[in-house]
C-alpha positions in Angstrom: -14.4 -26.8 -13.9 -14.4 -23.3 -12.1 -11.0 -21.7 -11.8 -10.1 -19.0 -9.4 -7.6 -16.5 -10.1 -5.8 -15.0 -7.4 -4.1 -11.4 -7.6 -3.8 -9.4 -4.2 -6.2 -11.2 -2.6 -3.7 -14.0 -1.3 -6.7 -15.4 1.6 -9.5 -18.0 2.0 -11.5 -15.8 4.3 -13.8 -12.9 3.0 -12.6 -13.6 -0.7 -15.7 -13.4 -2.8 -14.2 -14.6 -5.9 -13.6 -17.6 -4.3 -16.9 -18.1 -1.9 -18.7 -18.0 -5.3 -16.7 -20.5 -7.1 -17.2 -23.0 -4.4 -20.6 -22.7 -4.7 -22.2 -26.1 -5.6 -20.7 -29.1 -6.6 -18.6 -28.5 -10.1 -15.0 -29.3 -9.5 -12.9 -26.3 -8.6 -8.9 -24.9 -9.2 -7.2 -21.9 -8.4 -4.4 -20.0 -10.2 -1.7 -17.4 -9.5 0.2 -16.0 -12.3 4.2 -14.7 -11.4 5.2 -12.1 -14.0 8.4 -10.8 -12.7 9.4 -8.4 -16.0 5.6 -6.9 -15.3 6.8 -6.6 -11.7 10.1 -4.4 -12.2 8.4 -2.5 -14.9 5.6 -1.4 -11.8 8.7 -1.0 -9.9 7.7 -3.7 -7.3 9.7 -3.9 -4.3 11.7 -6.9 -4.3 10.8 -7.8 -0.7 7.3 -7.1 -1.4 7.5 -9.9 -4.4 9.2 -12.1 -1.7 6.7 -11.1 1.2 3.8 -12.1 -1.6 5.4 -15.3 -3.2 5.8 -16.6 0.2 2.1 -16.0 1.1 1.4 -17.6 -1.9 3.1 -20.6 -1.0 1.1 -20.6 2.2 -2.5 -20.0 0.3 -1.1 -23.3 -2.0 -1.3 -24.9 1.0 -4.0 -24.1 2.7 -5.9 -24.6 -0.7 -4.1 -28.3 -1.2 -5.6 -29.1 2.4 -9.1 -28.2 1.3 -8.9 -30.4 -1.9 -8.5 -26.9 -4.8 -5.4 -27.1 -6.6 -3.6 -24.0 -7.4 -1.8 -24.0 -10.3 1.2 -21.6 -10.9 2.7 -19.8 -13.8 5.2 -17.6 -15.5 4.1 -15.3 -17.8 6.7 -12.2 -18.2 4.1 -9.3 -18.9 0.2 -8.8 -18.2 0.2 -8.6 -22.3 1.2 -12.2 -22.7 -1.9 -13.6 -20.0 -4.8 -13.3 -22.0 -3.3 -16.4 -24.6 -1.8 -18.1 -21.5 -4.9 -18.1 -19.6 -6.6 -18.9 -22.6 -4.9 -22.0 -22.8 -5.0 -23.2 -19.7 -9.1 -22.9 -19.4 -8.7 -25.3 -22.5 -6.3 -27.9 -21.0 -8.5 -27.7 -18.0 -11.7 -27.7 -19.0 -12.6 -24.4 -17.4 -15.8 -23.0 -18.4 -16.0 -20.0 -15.6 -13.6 -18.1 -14.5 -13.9 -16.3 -11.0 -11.7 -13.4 -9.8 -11.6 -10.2 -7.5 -11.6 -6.5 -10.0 -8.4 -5.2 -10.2 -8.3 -1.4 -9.7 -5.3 -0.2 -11.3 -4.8 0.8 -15.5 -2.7 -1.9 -16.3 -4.6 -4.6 -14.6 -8.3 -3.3 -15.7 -6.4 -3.8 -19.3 -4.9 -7.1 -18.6 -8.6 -8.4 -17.5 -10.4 -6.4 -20.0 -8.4 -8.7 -22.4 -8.6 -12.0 -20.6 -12.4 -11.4 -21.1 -12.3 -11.2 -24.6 -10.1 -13.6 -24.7 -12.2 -16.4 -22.6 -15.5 -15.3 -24.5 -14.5 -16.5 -27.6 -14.0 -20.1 -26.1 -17.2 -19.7 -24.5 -15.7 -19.3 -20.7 -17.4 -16.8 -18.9 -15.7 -14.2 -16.4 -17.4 -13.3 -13.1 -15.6 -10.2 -11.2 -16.1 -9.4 -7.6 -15.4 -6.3 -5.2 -12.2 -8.0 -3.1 -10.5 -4.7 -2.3 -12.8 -2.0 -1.2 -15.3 -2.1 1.9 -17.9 -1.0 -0.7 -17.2 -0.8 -4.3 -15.4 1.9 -6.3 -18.3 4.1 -7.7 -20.8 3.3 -5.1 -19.6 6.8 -3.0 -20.3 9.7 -5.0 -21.7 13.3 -4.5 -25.6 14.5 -5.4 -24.8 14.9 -9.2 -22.7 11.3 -9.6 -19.4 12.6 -9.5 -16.4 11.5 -7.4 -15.7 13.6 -4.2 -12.5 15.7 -5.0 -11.8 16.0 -0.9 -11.5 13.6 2.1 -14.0 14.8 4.9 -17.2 15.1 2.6 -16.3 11.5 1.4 -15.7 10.0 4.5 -19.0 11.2 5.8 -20.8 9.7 2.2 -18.8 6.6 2.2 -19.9 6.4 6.6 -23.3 6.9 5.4 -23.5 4.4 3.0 -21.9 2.0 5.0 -24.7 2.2 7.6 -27.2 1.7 4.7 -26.2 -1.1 3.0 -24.0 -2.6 5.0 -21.4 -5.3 4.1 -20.9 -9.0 4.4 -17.9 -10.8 5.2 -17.7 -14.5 3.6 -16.6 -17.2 5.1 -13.4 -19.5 3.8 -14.6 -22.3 2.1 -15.0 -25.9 3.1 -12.9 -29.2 2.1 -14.2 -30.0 -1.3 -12.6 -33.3 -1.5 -9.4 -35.5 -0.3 -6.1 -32.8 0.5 -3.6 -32.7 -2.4 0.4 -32.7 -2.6 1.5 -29.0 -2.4 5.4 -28.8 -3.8 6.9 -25.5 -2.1 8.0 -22.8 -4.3 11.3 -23.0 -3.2 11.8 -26.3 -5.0 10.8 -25.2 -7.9 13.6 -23.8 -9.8 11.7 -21.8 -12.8 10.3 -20.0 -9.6 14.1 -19.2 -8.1 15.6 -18.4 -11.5 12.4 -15.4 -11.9 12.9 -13.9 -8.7 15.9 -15.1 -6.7 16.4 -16.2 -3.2 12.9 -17.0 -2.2 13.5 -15.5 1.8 11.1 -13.9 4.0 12.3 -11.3 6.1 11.3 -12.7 10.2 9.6 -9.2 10.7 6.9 -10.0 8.4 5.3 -13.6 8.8 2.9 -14.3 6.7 -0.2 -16.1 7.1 -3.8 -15.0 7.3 -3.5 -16.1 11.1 -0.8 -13.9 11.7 -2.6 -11.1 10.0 -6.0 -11.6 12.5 -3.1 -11.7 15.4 -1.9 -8.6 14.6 -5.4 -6.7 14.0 -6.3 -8.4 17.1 -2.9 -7.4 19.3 -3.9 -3.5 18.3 -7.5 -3.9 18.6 -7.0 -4.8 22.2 -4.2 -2.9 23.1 -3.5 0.3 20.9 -6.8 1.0 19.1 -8.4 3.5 21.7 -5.2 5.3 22.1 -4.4 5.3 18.1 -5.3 9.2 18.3 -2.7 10.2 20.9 -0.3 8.0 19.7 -0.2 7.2 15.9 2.1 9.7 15.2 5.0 8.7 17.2 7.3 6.6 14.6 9.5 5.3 18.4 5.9 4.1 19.7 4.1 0.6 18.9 0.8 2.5 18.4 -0.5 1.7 14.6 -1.5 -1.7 13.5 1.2 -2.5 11.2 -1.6 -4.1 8.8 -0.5 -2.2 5.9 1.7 -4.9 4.1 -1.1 -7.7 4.7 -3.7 -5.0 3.1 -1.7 -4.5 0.1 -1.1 -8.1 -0.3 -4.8 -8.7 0.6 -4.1 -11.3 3.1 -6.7 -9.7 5.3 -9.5 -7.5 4.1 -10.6 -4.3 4.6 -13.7 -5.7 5.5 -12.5 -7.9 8.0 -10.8 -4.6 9.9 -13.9 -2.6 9.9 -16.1 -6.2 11.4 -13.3 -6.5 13.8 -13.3 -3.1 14.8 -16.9 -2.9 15.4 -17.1 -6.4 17.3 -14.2 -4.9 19.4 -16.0 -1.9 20.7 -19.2 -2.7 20.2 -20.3 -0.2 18.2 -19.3 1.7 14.8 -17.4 4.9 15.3 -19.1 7.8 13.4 -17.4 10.8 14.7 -13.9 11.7 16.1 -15.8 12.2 19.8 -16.0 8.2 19.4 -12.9 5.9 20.6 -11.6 3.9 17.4 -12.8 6.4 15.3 -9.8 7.6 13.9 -8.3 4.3 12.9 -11.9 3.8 11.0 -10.8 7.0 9.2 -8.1 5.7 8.1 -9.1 3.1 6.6 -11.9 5.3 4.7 -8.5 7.4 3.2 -7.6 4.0 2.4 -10.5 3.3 0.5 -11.0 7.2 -0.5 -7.5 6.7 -2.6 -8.7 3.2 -4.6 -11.8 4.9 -5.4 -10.1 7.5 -7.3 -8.0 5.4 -9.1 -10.7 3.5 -10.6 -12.4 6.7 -11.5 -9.3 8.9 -12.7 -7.9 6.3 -14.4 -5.0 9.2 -15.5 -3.5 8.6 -11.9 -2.3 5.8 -12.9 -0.8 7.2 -15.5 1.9 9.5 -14.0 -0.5 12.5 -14.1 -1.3 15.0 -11.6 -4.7 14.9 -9.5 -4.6 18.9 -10.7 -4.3 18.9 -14.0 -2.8 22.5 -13.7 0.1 21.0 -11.6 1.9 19.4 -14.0 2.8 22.7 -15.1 5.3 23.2 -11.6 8.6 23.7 -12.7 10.1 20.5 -10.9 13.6 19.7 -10.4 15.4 16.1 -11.3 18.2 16.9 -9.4 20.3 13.3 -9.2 22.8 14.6 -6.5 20.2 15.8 -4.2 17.8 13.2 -5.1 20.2 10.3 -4.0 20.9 12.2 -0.7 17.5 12.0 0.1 16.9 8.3 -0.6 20.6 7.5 1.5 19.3 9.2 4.1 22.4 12.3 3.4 20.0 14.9 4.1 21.6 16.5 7.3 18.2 16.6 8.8 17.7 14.0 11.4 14.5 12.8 11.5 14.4 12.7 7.3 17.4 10.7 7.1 16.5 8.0 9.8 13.1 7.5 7.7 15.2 6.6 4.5 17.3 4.5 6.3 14.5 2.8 8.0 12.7 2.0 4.7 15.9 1.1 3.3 16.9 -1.4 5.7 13.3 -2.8 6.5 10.9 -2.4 3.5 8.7 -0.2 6.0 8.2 3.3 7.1 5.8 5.0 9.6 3.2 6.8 8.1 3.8 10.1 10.0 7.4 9.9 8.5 6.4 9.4 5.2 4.6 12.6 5.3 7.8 14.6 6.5 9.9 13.0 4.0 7.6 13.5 1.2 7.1 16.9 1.8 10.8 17.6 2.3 11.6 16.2 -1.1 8.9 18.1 -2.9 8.8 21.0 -1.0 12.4 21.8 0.5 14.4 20.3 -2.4 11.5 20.7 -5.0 12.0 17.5 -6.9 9.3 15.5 -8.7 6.9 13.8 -6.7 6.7 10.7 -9.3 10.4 10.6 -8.5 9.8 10.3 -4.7 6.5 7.9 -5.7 9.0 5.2 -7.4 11.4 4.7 -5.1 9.0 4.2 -2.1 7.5 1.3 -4.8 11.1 -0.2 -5.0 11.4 -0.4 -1.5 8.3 -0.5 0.3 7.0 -4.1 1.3 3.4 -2.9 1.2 4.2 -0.7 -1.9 0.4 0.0 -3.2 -0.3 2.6 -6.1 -3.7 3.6 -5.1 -1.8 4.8 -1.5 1.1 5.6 -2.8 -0.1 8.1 -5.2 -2.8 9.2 -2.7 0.3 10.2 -0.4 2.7 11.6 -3.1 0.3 13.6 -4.4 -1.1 14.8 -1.1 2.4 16.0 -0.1 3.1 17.5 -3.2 0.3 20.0 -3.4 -0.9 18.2 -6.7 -3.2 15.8 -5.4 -7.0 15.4 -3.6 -7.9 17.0 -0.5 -4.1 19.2 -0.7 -3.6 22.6 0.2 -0.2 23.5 -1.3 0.2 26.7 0.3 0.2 25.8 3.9 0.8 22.0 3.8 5.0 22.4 3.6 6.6 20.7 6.7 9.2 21.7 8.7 11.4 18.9 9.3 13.0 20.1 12.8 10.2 20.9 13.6 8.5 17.6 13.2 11.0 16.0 14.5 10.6 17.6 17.6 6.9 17.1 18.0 7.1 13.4 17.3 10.2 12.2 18.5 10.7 14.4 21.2 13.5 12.5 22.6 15.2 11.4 19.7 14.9 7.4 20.4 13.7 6.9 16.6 16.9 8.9 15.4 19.4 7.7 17.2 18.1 4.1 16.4 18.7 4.9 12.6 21.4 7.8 12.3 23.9 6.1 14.2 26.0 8.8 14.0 23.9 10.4 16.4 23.8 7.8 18.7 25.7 9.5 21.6 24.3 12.7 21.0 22.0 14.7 24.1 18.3 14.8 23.7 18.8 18.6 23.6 20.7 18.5 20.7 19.1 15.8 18.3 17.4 17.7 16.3 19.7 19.9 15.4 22.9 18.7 16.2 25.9 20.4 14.3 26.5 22.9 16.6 27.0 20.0 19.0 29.4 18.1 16.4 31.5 20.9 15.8 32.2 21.5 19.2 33.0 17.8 19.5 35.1 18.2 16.3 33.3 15.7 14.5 32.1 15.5 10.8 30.6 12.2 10.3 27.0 14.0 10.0 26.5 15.9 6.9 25.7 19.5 7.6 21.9 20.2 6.3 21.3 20.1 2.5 19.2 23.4 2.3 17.8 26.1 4.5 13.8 25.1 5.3 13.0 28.9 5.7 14.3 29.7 2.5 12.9 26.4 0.4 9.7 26.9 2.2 9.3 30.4 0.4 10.6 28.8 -3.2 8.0 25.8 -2.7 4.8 28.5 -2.2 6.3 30.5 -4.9 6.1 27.7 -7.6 2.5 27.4 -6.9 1.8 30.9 -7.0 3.6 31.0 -10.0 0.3 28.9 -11.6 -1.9 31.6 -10.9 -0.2 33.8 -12.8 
């Protein structure tokens, strides 16, 4: 018996782990393993476990239909798999086990383990590249290091691309009569872990629904991602990200579909689709690093020297922020955008990231967690990549000149205010002219239901560049 284990890489399509394990005739089963104490200690946003659990539920499915079973199981911590897992190879009769690497500390532990585990009992482990368009390690500069900054990367990691190319594999065929499938939500250990087992109707899942979107923007928002990515009130990114993290599409298939779309692989930024490519390379740039600096997944700065930045842990300001009590307009509809849908634009989680770590100076690993509790496509690898970014202690940052100004940013990309007033209802009523700054406006109305802004930019900005300069010192 082969058994595949499934992690987040919840699809039939381009799963390698899988395509392998199918191979021949041996009997084959799939697993997924729910471990909801592991999950709040990673700070896992409870939609995000619901958003998963649910495509799980689909995979179980879609696997039942094809003759695999999957089997599913509680086990609390990644500590507690390796015996589990042991176990059930044994019960089974499992003599391979197939899965996609994991990238992050925890995980490469948990499997590291599992290995051991299974070797003793004479199962062996076969690990595949699920994640990455090519594999962690395979990009690295003239003397086998890991680039330390974007551009040079993206240009290795094009090159390589063109020389070795990639290969997307197929979902597997029936490999016997289809199986009974019982829901998740009838299963009552499953409710008890994790509660009300709901999807939120903005985010179907389904690896069908995935290709529709990447298909929708490929047609219709791709050539124009350049002019228009940036615009949070605009429908012009591919809103991919939760079905990345969850691995219900692949990487792979975005860059195949990209390609077969304009005929042609974008090298430069002269080429249409190019900058959505690039994307996708920061994307992999991040989960590179995290496999090689495994530290970054260990609360640690990017720049070692950084940790040394005299942070603040302020709880008063800190909760303004994450309410969306900042008094500046464009930060405060971001937080209450992610708060009330799971999701934020990625142009606004630069501004808000750089306003809490640059205009009110508090930890970036404070900033970090909470987009994990709330995010529905919460992933470290990007989520540290971004943190860190906007903090000044990460790859590819430039802390002296990367501190946004938030009126200003506002006024760039959302000129007219539509993605404010949607969010800071307070604002609603308020002229176009005035959105961006609007107290003058509310006094004159004689209205305080807007809180007046938290700190002065101009005078933060300075503090911010200070702390740094304070390093050199």
């Amino acid at each position: 018996m082969k058994l595949v284990w499934f992690r987040n890489d919840l699809r039939l399509a381009d799963n390698p782990a899988l395509r392998h394990a199918c191979a021949g005739d041996e009997p084959v089963a799939a697993l997924f393993i729910i471990s909801p104490t592991q999950w709040r200690q990673h700070k896992m946003a409870p939609i995000r476990q619901r958003f998963m659990l649910a495509q799980v539920d689909e995979l179980g499915r879609e696997l039942a239909a094809l003759g695999i079973p999957l089997h599913l199981l509680r086990v609390e911590t990644f500590t507690e798999v390796p015996a589990v897992l042991a176990n059930l190879c044994r019960e089974q009769g499992v003599t391979q086990l197939y899965a996609n690497q994991a990238i992050e500390i925890d995980e490469l532990r948990r499997d590291h383990a599992v290995s051991a585990a299974l070797a003793e009992q004479a199962v062996s482990c076969h690990w595949f590249n699920g994640c990455c368009v090519l594999p962690p390690g395979r990009v690295l500069t003239g003397s086998g290091e890991m680039f330390k900054v974007f551009t040079p990367f993206s240009r290795a990691w094009l090159k390589s691309l063109d020389e070795e190319g990639f290969v997307i594999h197929r979902a597997p065929t029936p490999r016997g009569e289809p199986l009974p499938w019982q829901p998740l939500a009838e299963r009552a250990w499953v409710d008890e872990a994790l509660g009300e087992l709901t999807v939120d109707p903005r985010w179907p899942v389904g690896e069908a629904e995935a290709l529709r979107r990447l298909n929708i923007f490929l047609e219709q928002a791709v050539l124009d991602y350049g002019e228009t990515r940036d615009f949070p009130a605009i429908a012009g990114t591919s809103v991919l990200s939760p079905y990345l993290a969850a691995g219900i599409i692949s990487p792979r298939q975005c860059v195949a579909a990209l390609q077969q779309r304009l005929g042609y692989r974008p090298q430069s930024k002269a080429q249409p689709g190019f900058v959505w490519l690039n994307e996708l390379v920061w994307r992999e740039f991040y989960r590179h690093l995290l496999v090689l600096i495994p530290t970054l997944s260990m609360n640690h700065p990017f720049k070692p020297e950084t940790a040394a930045l005299p942070w603040s842990w302020d709880p008063d300001a800190f909760a303004a922020w994450s309410e969306g009590r900042t008094g500046y307009p464009i930060v405060d509809a971001a937080m209450r955008c992610l708060n009330a849908t799971g999701w934020m634009h990625n142009r606004l989680r630069m501004i808000v990231a750089s306003f809490l770590t640059k205009d009110l100076h508090i930890h970036w690993r404070l900033g970090e967690d909470y987009f994990m509790s709330r995010l529905i496509d919460g992933d470290l690898a990007a989520n540290n990549g971004g943190w860190q970014w906007a903090a000044g202690t990460g790859a590819d940052a430039a802390p002296y000149f990367r501190v946004f100004n938030p009126t200003t940013q506002g006024q760039r990309f959302d000129p007219q205010g539509e993605f404010i007033r949607t969010w800071v209802t307070e604002l609603a009523d308020i002229p176009a002219a005035y959105v961006h700054q609007p107290h003058d406006w509310l006094r004159l109305k004689g209205r305080q239901d807007y809180p007046a802004p938290m700190v002065d930019h101009a005078v933060a900005r300075v503090r911010a560049i200070e702390m740094f300069r304070s390093l050199e010192k």
